[in-house]
C-alpha positions as CSV (number, residue, x, y, z in Angstrom):
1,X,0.0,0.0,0.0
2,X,2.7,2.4,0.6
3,X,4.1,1.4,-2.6
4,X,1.0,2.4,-4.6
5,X,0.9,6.2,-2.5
6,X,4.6,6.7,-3.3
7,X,2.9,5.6,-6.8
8,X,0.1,8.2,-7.5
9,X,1.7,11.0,-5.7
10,X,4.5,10.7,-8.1
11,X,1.5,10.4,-10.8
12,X,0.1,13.3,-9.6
13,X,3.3,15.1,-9.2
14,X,4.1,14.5,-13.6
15,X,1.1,16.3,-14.0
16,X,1.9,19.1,-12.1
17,X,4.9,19.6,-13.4
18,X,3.8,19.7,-16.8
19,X,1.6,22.6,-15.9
20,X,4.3,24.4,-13.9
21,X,6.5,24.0,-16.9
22,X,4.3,25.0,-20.1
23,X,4.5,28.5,-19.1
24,X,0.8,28.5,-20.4
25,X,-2.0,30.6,-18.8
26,X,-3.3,28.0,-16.1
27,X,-7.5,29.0,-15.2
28,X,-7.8,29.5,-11.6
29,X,-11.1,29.9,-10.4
30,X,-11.9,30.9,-6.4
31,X,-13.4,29.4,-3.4
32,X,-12.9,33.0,-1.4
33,X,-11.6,35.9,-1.8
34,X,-8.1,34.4,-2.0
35,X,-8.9,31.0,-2.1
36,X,-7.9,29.7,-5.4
37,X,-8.2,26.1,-7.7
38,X,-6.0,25.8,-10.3
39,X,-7.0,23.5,-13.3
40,X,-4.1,21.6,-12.2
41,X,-5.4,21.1,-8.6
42,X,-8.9,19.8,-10.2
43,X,-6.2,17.4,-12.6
44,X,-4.2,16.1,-9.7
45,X,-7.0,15.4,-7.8
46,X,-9.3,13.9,-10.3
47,X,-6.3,11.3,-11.3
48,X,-5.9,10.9,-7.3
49,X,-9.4,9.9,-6.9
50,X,-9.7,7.7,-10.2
51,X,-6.4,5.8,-9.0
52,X,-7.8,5.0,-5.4
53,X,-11.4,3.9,-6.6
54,X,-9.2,1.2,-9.0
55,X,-7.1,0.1,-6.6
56,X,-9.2,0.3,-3.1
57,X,-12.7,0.9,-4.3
58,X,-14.1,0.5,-0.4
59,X,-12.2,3.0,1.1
60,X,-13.3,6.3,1.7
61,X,-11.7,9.4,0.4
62,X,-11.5,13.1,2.0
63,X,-9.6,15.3,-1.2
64,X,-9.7,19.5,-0.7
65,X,-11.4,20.7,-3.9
66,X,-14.9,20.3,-4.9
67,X,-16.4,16.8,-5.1
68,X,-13.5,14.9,-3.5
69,X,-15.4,13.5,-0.7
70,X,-16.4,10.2,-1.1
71,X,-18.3,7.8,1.7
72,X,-16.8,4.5,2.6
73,X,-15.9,2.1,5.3
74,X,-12.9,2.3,7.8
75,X,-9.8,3.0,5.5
76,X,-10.0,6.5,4.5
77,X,-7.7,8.6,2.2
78,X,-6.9,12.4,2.7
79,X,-5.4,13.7,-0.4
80,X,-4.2,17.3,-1.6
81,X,-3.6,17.6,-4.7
82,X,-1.5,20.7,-5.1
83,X,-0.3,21.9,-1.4
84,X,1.0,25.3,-2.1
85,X,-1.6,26.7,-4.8
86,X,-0.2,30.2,-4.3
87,X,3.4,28.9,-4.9
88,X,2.7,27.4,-8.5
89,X,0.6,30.2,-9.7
90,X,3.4,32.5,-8.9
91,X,6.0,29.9,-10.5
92,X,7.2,29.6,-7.1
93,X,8.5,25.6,-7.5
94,X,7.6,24.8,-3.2
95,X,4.4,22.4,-3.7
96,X,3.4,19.0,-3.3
97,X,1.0,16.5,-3.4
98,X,-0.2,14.9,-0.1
99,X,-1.4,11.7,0.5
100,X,-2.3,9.9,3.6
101,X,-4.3,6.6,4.8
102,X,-6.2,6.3,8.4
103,X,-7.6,3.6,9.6
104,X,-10.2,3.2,11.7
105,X,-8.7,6.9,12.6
106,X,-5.8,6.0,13.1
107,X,-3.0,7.3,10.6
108,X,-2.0,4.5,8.7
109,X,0.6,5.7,5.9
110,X,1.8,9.2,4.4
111,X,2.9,10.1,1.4
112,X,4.5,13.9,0.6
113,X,6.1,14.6,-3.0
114,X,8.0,17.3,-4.0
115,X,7.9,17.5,-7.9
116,X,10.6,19.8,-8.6
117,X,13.1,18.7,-6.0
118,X,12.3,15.2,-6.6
119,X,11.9,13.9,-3.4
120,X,9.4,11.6,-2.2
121,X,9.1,11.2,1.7
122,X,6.9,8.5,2.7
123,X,6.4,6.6,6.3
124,X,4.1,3.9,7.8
125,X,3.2,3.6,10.9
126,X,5.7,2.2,13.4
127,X,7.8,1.4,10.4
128,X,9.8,4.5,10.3
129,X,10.1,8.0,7.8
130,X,12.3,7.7,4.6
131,X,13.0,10.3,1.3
132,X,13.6,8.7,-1.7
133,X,14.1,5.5,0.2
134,X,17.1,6.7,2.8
135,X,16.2,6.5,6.2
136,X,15.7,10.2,7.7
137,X,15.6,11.7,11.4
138,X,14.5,15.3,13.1
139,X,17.3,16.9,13.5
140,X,19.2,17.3,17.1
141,X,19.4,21.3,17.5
142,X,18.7,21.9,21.4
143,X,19.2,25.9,21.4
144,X,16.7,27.6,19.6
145,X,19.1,30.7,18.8
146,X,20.7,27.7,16.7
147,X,17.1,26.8,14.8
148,X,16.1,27.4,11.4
149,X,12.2,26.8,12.3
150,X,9.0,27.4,9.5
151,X,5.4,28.8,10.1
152,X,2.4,29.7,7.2
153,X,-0.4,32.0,7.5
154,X,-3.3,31.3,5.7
155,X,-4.3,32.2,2.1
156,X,-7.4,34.0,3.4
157,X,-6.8,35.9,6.5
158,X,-9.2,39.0,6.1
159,X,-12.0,37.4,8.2
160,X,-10.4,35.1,10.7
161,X,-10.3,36.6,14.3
162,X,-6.9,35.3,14.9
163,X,-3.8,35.4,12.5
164,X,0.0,33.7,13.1
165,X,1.5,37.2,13.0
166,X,2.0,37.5,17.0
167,X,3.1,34.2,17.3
168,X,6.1,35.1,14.4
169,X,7.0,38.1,16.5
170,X,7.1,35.8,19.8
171,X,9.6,33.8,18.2
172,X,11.8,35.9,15.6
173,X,13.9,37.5,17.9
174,X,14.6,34.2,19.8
175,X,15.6,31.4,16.6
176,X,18.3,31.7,14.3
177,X,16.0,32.2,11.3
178,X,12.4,31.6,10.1
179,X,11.3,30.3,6.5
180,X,7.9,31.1,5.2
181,X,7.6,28.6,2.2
182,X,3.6,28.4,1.5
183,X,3.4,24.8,1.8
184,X,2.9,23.4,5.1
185,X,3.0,19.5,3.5
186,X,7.0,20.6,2.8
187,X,7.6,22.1,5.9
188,X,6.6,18.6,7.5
189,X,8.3,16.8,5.6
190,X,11.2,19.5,5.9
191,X,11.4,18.9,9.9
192,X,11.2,14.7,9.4
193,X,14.0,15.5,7.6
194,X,15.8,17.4,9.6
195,X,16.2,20.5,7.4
196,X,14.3,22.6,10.1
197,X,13.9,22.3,13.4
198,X,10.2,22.9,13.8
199,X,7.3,24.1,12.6
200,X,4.0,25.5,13.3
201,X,0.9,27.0,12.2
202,X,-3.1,27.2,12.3
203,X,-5.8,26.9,10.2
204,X,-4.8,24.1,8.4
205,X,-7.3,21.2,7.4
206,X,-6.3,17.5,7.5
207,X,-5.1,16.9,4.3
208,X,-2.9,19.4,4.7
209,X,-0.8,18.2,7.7
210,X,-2.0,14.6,8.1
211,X,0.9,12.7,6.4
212,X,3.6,15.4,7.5
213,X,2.0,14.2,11.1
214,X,3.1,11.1,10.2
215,X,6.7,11.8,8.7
216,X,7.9,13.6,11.9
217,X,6.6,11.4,14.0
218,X,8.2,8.4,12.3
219,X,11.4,10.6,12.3
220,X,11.2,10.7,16.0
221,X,9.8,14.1,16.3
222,X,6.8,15.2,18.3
223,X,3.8,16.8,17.2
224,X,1.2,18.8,19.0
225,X,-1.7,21.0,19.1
226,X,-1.7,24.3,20.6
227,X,-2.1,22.5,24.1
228,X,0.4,19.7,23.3
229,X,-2.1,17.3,22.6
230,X,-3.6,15.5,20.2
231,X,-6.4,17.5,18.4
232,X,-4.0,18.8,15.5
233,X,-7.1,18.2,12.3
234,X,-10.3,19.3,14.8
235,X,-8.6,22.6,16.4
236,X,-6.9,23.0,12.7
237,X,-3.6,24.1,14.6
238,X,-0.3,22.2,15.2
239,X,3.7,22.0,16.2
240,X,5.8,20.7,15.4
241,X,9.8,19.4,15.5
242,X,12.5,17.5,17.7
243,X,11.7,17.4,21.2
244,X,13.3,20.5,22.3
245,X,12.6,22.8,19.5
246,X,9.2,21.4,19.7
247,X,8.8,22.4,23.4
248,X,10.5,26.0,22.9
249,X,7.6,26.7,20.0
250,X,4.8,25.3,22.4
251,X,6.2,27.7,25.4
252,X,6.5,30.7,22.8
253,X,2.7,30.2,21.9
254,X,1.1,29.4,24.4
255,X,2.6,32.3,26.2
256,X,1.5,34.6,22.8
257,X,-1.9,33.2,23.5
258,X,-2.4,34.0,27.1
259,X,-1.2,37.7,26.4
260,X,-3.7,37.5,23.7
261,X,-6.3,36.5,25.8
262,X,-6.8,33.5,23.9
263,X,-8.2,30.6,26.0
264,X,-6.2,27.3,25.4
265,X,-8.8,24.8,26.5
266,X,-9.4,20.9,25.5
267,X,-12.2,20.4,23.6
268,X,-15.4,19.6,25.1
């Protein structure tokens, strides 16, 4: 099974990068204000979905753009197309394709490709986190003054009451550097890898972060919600990195979020 994800999301990956390199006028239609679908999104994820009906046709399958939600039994898929929409329509060569199994609800596999770099990074559960089939770590950074850490804001942040802009100025002054590359799929996969340190960021959806989840963790990283639990996909917030970086982002926001007057409280 991890075989055939490594599979489409290199399938899907081709197609993108036909797009990204025809230099042709790509349609982009909206689902907000800044919310956009490229053609190639709708591509990628139609191709996505028709290889996942052949090959499992009882599982079910959660995909981000219109009609990519599809009922079935306990295995479930969570595919994005085209992580990083902004990226390729500004030629900008950070996106991916994402790809990720649960079972019963529990994450199963994950997939993240990386067309133009040409790196695949791909883990099962329990079995360990691998690019282009070479075993990969977190890295071991301690000092965050020695960090090279990533964060996102979202594309559409005109009508959200709460942005990522304090929590950047919590932790600018206090890491070596920050990375803002648009695709939080890559910036998983990024910290499994050990390229940086940590990550974090909020209102992300599931297919956006639930087979990076599963590359850091199966790099031996740790990954949180705001309150360093488990409830990354239903609070649509999450942190991530080796332990220590991971615990100096946690502190830096949920101090931010206090001062904000944010309550940090479990759900229900």
């Amino acid at each position: 099974m991890i075989r055939f994800a490594r599979s489409i999301a290199r399938e899907a990956g081709d197609l993108l990068l036909d797009f990204h390199r025809s230099r042709s006028e790509t349609s982009v239609s909206y689902k907000g204000p800044k919310d956009m679908v490229t053609a190639a999104d709708s591509k990628a994820q139609e191709l996505l979905i028709r290889r996942i009906r052949e090959a499992y046709p009882e599982d079910g399958i959660v995909a981000e753009e219109e009609g990519g939600t599809i009922e079935g039994g306990a295995g479930v898929w969570h595919v994005d197309p085209l992580d990083g929409t902004t990226n390729f329509l500004h030629r900008f060569p950070l996106f991916a394709v994402s790809v990720a199994r649960t079972i019963h609800g529990e994450l199963q596999l994950g997939v993240v490709h990386v067309p133009v770099l040409e790196r695949t990074y791909s883990a099962e559960a329990g079995r360990g986190c691998t690019c282009n089939g070479e075993r990969i770590r977190v890295s071991d950074v301690r000092d965050p003054l020695r960090s090279l850490v990533a964060t996102g804001f979202a594309c559409v942040r005109s009508n959200l009451p709460e942005d990522g802009v304090p929590y950047f100025e919590s932790v600018v002054r206090r890491v070596q550097g920050i990375r803002r590359g648009g695709s939080a799929a890559i910036d998983l996969a990024f910290t499994a890898e050990g390229r940086l340190d940590g990550f974090w960021e909020m209102n992300l959806n599931g297919w956006d972060v639930l087979a990076g989840i599963l590359l850091v963790r199966e790099a031996g990283g740790v990954v949180t919600d705001f309150l360093g639990g488990g409830a990354m996909v239903s609070r649509k917030e999450i942190v991530a990195g080796n332990r220590s970086i991971h615990a100096f982002l946690l502190e830096r926001i949920q101090k931010t979020a206090r001062r904000l007057g944010r309550k940090l409280e479990p759900e229900g």
